[in-house]
C-alpha positions, 0 to 999 in steps of 0.5 A, spaced: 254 319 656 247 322 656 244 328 652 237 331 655 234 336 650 228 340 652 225 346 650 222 345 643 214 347 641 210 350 637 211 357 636 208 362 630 213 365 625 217 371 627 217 367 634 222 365 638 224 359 641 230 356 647 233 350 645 237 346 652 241 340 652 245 337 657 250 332 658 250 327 663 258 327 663 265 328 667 270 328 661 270 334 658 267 335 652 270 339 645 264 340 640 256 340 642 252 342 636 244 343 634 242 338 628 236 338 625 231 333 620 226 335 616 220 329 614 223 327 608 230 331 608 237 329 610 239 331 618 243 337 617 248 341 621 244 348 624 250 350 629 257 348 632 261 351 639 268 349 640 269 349 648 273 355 647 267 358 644 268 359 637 262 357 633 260 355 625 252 356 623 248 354 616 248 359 612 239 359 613 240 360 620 246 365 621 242 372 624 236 368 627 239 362 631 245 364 637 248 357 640 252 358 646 254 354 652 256 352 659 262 349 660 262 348 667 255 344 667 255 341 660 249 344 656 249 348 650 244 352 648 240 354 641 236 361 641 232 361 636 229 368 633 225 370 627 222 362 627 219 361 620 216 355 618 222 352 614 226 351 621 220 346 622 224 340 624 226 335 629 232 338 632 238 334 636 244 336 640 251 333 640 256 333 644 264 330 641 268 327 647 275 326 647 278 318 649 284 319 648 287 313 644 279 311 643 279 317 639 272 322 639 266 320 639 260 324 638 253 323 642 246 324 640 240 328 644 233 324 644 232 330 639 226 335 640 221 337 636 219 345 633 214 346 628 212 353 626 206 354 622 206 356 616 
């Protein structure tokens, strides 16, 4: 399984970026989620979508950042509003598959860079 993400770059503050990633999968996939990391900092959480479309977001990012996704093609996707320069970081999307009696396994995006200036 193979997670492609795209749409990261350079934008002011107060702008807005489209984060993409898609899954090279035929199973069905449960969880995809946006992670992000920092120069310096631990890689932490910024959203969650179930397959059923339920989601969770850190708390930094709630009002600003939607995540959603495409069942039917396998990609999530991160609008991101109101950018500041704190949301700078490397930003890498996951996706939880299911293998029945092998448990759930979670994948890695290459990871996507967005910088906002301060």
């Amino acid at each position: 399984v193979q997670l492609q993400a795209s749409g990261g770059g350079l934008v002011q503050p107060g702008g807005s970026l489209r984060l993409s990633c898609a899954a090279s999968s035929v199973f069905s996939i449960n969880e995809m989620g946006w992670y992000r990391q920092a120069p310096g900092k631990q890689r932490d959480l910024v959203a969650s979508i179930v397959r059923g479309g339920s989601t969770n977001y850190a708390d930094s990012v709630k009002g600003r950042f939607t995540i959603s996704r495409d069942n039917a093609k396998n990609t999530v996707y991160l609008q991101m509003n109101s950018l500041k320069p704190e949301d700078t970081a490397v930003y890498y999307c996951t996706a939880d598959i299911d293998w029945g009696s092998k448990g759930i396994r979670r994948y890695w995006g290459q990871g996507t860079q967005v910088t906002v200036p301060a």
